[in-house]
mmCIF file of the N, C-alpha and C atoms, coordinates in Angstrom:
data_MODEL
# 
_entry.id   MODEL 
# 
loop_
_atom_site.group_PDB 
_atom_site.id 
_atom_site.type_symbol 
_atom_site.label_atom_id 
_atom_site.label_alt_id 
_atom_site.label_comp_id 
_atom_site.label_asym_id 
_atom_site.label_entity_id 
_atom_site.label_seq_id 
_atom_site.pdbx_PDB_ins_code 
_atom_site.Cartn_x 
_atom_site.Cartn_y 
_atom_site.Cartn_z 
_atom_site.occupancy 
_atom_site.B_iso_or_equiv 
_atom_site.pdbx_formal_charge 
_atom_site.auth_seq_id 
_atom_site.auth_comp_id 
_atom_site.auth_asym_id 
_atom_site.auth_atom_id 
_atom_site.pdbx_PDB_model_num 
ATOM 1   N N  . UNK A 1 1  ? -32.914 66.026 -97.737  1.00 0.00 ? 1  UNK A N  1 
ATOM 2   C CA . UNK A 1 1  ? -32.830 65.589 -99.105  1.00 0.00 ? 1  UNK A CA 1 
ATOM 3   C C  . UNK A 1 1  ? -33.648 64.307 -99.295  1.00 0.00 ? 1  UNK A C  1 
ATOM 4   N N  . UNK A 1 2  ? -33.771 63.285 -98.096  1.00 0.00 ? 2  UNK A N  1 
ATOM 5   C CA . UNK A 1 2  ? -34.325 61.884 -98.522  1.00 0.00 ? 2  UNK A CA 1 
ATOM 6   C C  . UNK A 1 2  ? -35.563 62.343 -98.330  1.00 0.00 ? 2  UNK A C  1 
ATOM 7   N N  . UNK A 1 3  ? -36.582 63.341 -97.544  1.00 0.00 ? 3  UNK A N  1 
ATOM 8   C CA . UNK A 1 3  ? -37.765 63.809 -98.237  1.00 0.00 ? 3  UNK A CA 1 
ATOM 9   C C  . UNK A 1 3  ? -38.421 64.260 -99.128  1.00 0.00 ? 3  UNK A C  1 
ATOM 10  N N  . UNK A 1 4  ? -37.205 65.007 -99.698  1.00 0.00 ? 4  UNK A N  1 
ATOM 11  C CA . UNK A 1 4  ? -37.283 65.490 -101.015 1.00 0.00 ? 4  UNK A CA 1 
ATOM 12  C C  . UNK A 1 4  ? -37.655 64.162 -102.173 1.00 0.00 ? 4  UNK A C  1 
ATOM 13  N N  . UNK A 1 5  ? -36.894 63.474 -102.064 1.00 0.00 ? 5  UNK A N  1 
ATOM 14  C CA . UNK A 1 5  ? -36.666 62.394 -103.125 1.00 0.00 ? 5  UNK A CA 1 
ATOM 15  C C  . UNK A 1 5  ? -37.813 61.126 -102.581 1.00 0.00 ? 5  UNK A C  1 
ATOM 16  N N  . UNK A 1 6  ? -38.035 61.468 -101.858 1.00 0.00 ? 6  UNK A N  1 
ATOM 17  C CA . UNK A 1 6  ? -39.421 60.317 -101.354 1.00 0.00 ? 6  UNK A CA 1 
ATOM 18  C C  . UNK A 1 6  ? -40.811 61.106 -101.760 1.00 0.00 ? 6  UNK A C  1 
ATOM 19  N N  . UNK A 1 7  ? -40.654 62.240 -101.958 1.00 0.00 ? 7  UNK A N  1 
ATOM 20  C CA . UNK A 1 7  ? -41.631 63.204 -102.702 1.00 0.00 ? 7  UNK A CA 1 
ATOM 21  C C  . UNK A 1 7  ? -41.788 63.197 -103.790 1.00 0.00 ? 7  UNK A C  1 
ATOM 22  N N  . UNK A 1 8  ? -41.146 62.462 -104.737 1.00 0.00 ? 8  UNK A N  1 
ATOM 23  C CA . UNK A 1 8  ? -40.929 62.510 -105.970 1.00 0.00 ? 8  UNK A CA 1 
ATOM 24  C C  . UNK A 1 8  ? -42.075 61.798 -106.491 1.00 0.00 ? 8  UNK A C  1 
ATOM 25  N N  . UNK A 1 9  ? -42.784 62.310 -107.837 1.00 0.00 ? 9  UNK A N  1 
ATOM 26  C CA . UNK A 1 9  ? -44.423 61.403 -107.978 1.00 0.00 ? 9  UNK A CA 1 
ATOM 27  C C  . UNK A 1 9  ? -43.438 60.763 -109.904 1.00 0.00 ? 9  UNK A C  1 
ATOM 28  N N  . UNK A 1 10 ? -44.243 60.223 -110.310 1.00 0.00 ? 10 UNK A N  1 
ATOM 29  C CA . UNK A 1 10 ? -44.514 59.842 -111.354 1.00 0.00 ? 10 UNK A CA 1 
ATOM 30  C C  . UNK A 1 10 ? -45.287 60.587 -112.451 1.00 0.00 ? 10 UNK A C  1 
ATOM 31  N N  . UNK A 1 11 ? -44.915 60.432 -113.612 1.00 0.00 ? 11 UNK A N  1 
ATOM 32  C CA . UNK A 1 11 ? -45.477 61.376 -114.865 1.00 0.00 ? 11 UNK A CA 1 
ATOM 33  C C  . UNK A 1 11 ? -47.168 60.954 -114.806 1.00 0.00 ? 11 UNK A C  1 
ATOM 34  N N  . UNK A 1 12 ? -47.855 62.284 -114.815 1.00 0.00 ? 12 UNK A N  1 
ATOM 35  C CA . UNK A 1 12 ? -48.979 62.045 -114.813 1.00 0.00 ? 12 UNK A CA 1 
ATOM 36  C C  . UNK A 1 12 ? -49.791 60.872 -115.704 1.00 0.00 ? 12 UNK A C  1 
ATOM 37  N N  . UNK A 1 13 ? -48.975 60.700 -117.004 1.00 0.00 ? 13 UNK A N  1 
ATOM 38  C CA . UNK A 1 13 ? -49.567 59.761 -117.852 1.00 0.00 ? 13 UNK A CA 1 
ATOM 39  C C  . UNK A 1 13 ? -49.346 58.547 -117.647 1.00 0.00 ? 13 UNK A C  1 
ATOM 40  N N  . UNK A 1 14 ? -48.494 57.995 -116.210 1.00 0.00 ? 14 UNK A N  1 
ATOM 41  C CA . UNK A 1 14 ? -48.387 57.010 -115.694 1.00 0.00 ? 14 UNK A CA 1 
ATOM 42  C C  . UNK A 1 14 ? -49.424 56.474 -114.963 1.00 0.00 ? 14 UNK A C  1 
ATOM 43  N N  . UNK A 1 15 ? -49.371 55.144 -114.841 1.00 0.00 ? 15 UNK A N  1 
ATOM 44  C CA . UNK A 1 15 ? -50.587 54.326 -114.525 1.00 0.00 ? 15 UNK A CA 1 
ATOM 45  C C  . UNK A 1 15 ? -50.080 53.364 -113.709 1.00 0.00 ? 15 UNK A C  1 
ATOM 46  N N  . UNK A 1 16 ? -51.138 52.391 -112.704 1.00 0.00 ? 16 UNK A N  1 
ATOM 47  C CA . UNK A 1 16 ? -50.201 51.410 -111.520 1.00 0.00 ? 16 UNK A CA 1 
ATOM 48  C C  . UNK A 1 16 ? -49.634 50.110 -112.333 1.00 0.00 ? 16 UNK A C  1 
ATOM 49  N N  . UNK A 1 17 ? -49.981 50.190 -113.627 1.00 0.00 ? 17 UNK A N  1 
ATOM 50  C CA . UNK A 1 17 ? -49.045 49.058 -114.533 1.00 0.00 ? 17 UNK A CA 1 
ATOM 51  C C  . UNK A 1 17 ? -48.457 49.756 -115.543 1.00 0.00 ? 17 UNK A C  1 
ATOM 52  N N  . UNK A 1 18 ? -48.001 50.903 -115.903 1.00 0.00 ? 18 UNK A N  1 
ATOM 53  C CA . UNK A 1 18 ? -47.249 51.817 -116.717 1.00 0.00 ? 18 UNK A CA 1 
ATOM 54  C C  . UNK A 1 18 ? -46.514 52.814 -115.959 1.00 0.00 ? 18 UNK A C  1 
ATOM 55  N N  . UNK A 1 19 ? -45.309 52.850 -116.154 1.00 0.00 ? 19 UNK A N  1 
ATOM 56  C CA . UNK A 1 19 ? -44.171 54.128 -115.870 1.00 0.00 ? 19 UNK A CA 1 
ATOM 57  C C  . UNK A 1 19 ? -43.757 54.566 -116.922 1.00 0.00 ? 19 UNK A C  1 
ATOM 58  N N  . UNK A 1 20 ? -44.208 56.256 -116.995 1.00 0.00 ? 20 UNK A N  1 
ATOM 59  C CA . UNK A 1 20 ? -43.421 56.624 -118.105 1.00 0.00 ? 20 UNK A CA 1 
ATOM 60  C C  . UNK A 1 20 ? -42.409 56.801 -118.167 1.00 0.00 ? 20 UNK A C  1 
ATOM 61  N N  . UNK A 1 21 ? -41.963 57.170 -116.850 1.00 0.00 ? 21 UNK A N  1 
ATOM 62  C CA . UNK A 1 21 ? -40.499 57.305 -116.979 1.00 0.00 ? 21 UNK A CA 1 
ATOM 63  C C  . UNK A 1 21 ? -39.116 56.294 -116.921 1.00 0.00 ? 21 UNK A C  1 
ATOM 64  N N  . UNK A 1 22 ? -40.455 55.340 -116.688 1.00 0.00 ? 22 UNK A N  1 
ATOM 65  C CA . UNK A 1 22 ? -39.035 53.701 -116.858 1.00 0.00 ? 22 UNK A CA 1 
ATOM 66  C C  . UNK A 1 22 ? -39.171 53.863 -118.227 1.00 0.00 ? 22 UNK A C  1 
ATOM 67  N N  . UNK A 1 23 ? -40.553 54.082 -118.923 1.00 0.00 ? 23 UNK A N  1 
ATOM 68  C CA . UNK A 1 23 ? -40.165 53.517 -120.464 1.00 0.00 ? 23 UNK A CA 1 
ATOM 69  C C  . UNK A 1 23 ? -39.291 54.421 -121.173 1.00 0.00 ? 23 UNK A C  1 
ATOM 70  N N  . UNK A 1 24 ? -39.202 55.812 -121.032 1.00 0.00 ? 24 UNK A N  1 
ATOM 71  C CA . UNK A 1 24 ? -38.233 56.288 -121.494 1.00 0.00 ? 24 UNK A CA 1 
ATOM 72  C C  . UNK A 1 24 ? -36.890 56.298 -121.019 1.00 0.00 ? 24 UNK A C  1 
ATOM 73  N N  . UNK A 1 25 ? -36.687 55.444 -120.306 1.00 0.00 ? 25 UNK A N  1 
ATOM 74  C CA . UNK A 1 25 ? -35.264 55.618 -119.618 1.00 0.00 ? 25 UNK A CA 1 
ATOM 75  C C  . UNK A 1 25 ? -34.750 54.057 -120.385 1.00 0.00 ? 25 UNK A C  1 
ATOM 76  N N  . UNK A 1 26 ? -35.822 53.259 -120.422 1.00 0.00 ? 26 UNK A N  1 
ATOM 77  C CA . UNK A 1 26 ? -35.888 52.082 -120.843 1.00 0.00 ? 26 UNK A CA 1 
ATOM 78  C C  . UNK A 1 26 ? -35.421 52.279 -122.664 1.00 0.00 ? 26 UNK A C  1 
ATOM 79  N N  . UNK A 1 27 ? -36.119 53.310 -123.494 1.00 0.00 ? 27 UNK A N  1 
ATOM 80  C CA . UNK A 1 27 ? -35.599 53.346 -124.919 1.00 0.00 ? 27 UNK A CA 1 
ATOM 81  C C  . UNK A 1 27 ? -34.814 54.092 -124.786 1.00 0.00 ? 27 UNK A C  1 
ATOM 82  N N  . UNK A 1 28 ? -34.165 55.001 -123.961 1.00 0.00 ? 28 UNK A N  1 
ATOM 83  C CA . UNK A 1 28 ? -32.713 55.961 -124.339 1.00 0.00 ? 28 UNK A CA 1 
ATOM 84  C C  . UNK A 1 28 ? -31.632 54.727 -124.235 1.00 0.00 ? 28 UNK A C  1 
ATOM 85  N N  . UNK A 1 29 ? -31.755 53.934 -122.973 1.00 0.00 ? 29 UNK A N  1 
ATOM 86  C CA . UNK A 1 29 ? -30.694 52.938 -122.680 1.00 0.00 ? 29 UNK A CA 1 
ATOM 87  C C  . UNK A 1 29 ? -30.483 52.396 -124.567 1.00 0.00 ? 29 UNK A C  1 
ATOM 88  N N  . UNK A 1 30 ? -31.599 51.891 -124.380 1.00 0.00 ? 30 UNK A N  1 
ATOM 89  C CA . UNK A 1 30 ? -31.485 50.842 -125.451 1.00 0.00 ? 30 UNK A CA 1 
ATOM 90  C C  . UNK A 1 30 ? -31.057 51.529 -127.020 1.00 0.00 ? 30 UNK A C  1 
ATOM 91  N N  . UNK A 1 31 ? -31.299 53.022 -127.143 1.00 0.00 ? 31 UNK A N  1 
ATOM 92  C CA . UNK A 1 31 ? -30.811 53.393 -128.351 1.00 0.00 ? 31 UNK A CA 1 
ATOM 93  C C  . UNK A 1 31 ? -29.540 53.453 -128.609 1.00 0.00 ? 31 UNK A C  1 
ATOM 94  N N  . UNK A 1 32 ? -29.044 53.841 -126.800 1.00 0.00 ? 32 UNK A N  1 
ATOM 95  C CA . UNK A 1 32 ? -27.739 53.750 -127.043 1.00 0.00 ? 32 UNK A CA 1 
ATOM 96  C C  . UNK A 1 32 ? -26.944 52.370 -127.099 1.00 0.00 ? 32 UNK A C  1 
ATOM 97  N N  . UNK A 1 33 ? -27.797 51.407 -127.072 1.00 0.00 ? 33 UNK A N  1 
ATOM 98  C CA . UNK A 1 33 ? -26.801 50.154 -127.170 1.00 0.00 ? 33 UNK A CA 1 
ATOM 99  C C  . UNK A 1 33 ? -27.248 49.761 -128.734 1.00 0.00 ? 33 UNK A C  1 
ATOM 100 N N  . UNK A 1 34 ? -28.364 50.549 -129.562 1.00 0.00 ? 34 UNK A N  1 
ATOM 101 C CA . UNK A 1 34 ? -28.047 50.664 -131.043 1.00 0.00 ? 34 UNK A CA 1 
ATOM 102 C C  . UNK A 1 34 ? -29.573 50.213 -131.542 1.00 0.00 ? 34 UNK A C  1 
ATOM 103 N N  . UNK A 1 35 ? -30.148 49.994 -130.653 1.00 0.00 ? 35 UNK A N  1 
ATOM 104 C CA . UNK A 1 35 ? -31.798 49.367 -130.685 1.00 0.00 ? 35 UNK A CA 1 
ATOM 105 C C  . UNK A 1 35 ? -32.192 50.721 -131.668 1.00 0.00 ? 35 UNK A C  1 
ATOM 106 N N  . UNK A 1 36 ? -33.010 50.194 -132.680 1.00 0.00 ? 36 UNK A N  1 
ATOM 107 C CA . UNK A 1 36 ? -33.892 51.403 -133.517 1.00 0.00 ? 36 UNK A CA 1 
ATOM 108 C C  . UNK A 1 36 ? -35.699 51.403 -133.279 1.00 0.00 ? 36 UNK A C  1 
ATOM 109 N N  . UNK A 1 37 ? -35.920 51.762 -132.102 1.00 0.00 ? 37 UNK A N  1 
ATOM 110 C CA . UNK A 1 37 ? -36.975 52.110 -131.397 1.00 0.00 ? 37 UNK A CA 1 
ATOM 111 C C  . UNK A 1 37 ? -37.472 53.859 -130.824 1.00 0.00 ? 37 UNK A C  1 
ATOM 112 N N  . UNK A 1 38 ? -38.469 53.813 -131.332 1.00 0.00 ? 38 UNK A N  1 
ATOM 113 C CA . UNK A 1 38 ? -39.159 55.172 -131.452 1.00 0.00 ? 38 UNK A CA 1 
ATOM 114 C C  . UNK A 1 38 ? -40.190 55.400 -129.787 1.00 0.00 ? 38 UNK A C  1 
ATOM 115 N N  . UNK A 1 39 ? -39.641 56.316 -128.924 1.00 0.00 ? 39 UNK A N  1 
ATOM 116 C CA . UNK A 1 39 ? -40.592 56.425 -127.749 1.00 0.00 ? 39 UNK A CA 1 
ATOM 117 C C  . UNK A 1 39 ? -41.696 56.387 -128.444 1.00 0.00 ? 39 UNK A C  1 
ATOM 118 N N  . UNK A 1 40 ? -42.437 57.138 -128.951 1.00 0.00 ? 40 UNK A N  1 
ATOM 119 C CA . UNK A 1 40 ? -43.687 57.000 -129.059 1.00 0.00 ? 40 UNK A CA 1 
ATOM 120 C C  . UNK A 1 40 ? -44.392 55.727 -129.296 1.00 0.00 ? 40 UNK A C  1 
ATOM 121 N N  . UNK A 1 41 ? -43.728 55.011 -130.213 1.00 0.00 ? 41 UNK A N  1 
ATOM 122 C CA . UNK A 1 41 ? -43.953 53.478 -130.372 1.00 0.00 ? 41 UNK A CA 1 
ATOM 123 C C  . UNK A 1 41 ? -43.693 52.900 -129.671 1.00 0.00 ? 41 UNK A C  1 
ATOM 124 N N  . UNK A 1 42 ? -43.307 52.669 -128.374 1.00 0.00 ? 42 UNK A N  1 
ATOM 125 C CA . UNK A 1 42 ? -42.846 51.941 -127.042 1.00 0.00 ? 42 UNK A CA 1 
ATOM 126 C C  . UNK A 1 42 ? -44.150 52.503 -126.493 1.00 0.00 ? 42 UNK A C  1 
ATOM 127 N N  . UNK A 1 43 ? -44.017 53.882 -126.363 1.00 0.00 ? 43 UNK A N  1 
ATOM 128 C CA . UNK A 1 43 ? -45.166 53.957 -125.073 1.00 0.00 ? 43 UNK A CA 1 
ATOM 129 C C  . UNK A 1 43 ? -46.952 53.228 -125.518 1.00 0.00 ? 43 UNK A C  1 
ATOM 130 N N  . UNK A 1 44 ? -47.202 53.686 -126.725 1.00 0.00 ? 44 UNK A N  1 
ATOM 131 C CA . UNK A 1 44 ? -48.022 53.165 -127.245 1.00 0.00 ? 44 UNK A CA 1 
ATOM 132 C C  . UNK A 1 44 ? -47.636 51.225 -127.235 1.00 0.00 ? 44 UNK A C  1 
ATOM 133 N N  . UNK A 1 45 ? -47.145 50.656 -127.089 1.00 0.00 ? 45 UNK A N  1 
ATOM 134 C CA . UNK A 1 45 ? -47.098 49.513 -127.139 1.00 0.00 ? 45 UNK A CA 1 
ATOM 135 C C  . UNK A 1 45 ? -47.347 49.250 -125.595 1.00 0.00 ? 45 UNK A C  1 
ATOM 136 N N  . UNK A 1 46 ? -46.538 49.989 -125.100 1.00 0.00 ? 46 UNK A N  1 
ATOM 137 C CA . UNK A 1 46 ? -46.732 49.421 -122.872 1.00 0.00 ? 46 UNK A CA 1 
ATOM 138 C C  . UNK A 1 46 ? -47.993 49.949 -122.390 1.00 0.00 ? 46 UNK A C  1 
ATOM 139 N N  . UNK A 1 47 ? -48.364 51.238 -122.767 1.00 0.00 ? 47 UNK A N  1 
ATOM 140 C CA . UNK A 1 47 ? -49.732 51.888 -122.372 1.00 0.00 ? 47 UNK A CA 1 
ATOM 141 C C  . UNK A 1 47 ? -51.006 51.629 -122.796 1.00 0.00 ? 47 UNK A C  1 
ATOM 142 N N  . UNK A 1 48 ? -50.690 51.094 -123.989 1.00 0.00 ? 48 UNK A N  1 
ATOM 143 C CA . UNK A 1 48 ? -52.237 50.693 -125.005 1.00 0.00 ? 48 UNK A CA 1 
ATOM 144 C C  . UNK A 1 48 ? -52.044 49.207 -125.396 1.00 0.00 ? 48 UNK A C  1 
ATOM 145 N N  . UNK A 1 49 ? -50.858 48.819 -125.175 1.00 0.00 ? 49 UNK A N  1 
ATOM 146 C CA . UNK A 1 49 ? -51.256 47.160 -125.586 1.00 0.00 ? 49 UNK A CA 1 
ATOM 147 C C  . UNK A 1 49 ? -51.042 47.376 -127.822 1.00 0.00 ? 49 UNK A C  1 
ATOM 148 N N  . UNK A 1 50 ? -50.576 48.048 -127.847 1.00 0.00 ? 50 UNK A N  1 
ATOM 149 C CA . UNK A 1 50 ? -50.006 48.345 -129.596 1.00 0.00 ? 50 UNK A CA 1 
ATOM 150 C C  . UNK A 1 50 ? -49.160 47.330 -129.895 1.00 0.00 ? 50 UNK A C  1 
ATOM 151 N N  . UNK A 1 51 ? -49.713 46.298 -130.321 1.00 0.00 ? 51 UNK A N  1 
ATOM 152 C CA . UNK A 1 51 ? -48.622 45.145 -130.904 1.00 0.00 ? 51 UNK A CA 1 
ATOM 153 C C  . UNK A 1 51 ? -47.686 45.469 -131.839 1.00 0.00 ? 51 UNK A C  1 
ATOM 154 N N  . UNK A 1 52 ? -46.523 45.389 -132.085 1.00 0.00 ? 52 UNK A N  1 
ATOM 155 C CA . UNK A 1 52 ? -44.973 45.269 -132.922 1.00 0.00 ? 52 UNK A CA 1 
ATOM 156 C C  . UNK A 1 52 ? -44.784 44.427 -133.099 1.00 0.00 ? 52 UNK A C  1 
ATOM 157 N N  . UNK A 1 53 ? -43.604 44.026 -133.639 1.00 0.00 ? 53 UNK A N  1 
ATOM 158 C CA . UNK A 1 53 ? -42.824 42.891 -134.279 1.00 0.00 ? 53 UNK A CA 1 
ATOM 159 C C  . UNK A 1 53 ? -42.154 42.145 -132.865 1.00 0.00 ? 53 UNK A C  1 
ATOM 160 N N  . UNK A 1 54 ? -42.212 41.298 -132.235 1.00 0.00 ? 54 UNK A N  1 
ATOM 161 C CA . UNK A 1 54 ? -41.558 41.016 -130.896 1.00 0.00 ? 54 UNK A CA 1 
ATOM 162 C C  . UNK A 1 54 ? -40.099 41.562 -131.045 1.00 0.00 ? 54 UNK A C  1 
ATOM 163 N N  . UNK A 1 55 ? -39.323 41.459 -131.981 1.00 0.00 ? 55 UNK A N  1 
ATOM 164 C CA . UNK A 1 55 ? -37.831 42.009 -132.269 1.00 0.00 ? 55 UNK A CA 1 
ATOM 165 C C  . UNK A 1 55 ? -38.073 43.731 -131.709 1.00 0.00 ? 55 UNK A C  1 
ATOM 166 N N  . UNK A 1 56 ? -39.129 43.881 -132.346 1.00 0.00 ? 56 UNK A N  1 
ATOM 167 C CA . UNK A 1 56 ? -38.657 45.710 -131.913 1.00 0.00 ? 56 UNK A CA 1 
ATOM 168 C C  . UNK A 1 56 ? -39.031 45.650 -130.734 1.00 0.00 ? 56 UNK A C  1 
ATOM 169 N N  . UNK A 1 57 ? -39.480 45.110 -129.819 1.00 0.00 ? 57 UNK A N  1 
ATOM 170 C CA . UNK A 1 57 ? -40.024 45.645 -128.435 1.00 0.00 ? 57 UNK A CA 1 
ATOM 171 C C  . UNK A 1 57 ? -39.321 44.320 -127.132 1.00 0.00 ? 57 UNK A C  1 
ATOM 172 N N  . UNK A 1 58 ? -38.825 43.467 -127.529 1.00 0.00 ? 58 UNK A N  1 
ATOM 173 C CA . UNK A 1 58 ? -38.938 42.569 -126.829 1.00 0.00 ? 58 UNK A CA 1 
ATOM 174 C C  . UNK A 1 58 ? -37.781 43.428 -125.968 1.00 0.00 ? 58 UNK A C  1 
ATOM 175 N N  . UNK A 1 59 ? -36.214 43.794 -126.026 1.00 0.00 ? 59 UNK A N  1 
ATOM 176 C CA . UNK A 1 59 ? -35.213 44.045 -125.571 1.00 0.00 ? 59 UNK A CA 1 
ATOM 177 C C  . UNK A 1 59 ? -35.617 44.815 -124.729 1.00 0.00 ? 59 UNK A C  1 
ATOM 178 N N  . UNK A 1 60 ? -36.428 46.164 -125.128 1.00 0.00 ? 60 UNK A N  1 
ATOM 179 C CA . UNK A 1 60 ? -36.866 46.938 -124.230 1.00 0.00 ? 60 UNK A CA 1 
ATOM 180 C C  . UNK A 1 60 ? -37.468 46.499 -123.340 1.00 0.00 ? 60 UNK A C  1 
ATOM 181 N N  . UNK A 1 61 ? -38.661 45.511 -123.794 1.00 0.00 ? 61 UNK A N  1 
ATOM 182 C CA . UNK A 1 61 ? -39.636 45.138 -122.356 1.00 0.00 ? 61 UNK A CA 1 
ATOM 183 C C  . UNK A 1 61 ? -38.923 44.377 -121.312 1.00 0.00 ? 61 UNK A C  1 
ATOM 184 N N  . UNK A 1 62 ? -37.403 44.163 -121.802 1.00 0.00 ? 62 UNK A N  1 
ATOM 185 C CA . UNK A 1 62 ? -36.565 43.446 -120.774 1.00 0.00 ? 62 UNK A CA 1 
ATOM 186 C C  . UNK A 1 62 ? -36.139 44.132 -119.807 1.00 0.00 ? 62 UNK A C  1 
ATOM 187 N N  . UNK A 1 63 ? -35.515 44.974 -120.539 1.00 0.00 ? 63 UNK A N  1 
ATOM 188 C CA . UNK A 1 63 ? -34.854 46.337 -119.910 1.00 0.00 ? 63 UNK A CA 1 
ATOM 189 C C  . UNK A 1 63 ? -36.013 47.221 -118.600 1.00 0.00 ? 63 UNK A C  1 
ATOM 190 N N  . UNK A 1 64 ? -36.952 47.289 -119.099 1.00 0.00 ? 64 UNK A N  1 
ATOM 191 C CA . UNK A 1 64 ? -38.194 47.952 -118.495 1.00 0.00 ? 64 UNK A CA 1 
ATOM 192 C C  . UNK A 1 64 ? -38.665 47.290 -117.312 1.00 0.00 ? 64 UNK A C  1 
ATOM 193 N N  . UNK A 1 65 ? -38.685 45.833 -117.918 1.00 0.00 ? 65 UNK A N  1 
ATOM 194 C CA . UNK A 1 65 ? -38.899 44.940 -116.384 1.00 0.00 ? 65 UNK A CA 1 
ATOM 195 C C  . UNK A 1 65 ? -37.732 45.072 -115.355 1.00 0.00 ? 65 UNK A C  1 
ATOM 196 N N  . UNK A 1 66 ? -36.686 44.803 -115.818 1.00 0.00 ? 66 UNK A N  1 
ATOM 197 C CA . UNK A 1 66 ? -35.782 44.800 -114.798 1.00 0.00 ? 66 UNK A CA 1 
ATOM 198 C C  . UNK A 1 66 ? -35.466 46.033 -114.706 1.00 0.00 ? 66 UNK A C  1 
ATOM 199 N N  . UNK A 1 67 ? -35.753 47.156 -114.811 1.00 0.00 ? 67 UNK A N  1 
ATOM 200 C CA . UNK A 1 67 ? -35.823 48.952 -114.095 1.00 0.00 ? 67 UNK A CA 1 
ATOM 201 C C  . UNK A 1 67 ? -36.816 48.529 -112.950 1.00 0.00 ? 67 UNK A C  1 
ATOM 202 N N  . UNK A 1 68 ? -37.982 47.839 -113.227 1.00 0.00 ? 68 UNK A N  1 
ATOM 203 C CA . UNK A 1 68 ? -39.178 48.309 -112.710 1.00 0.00 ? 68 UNK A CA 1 
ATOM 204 C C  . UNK A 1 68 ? -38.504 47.067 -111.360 1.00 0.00 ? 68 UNK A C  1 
ATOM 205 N N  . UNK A 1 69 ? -37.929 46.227 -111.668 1.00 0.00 ? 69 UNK A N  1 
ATOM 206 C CA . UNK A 1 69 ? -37.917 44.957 -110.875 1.00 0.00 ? 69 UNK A CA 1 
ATOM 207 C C  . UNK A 1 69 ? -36.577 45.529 -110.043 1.00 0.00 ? 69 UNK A C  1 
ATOM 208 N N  . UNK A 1 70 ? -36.009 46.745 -109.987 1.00 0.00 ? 70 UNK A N  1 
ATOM 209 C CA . UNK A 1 70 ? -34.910 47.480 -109.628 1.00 0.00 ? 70 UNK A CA 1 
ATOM 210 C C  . UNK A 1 70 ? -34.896 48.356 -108.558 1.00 0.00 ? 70 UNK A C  1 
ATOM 211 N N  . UNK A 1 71 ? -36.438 48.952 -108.787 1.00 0.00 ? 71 UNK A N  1 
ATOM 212 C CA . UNK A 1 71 ? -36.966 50.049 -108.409 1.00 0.00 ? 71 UNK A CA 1 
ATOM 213 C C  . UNK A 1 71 ? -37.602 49.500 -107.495 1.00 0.00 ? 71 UNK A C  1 
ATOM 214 N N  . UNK A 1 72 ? -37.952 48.339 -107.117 1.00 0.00 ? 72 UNK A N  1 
ATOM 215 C CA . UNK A 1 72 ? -39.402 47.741 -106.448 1.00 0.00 ? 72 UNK A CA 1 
ATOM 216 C C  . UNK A 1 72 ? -38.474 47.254 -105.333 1.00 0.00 ? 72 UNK A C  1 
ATOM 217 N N  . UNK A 1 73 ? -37.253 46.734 -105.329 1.00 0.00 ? 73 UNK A N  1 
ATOM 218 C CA . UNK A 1 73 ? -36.681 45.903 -104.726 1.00 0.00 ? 73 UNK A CA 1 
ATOM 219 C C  . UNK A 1 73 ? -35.413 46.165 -104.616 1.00 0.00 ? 73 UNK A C  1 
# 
């Protein structure tokens, strides 16, 4: 099983400074704590650099760091 799961890759549209799958794990968390944030508008903000309002994105990019700062360590 721990080969299995050490086999595991990342969403192709991921990049070595983008995870897609933190960022969506990153806006489900956060919808459910009541955040009104749209994946598509997250990913476009972490993947392309798409500026928002710091209010709509900041919580997430918290959340996202500390997945990523979770995952690393």
């Amino acid at each position: 099983m721990q080969s299995k799961f050490n086999a595991l890759e990342d969403a192709e549209i991921s990049t070595d400074t983008f995870s897609f799958y933190v960022s969506v794990s990153s806006v489900l968390s956060s919808k459910i704590e009541g955040e009104n944030i749209e994946l598509d508008s997250y990913v476009k903000h972490k993947k392309f650099g798409v500026a928002f309002l710091l209010d709509y994105t900041k919580k997430i990019d918290n959340l996202y760091n500390a997945y990523t700062f979770a995952k690393n360590n």
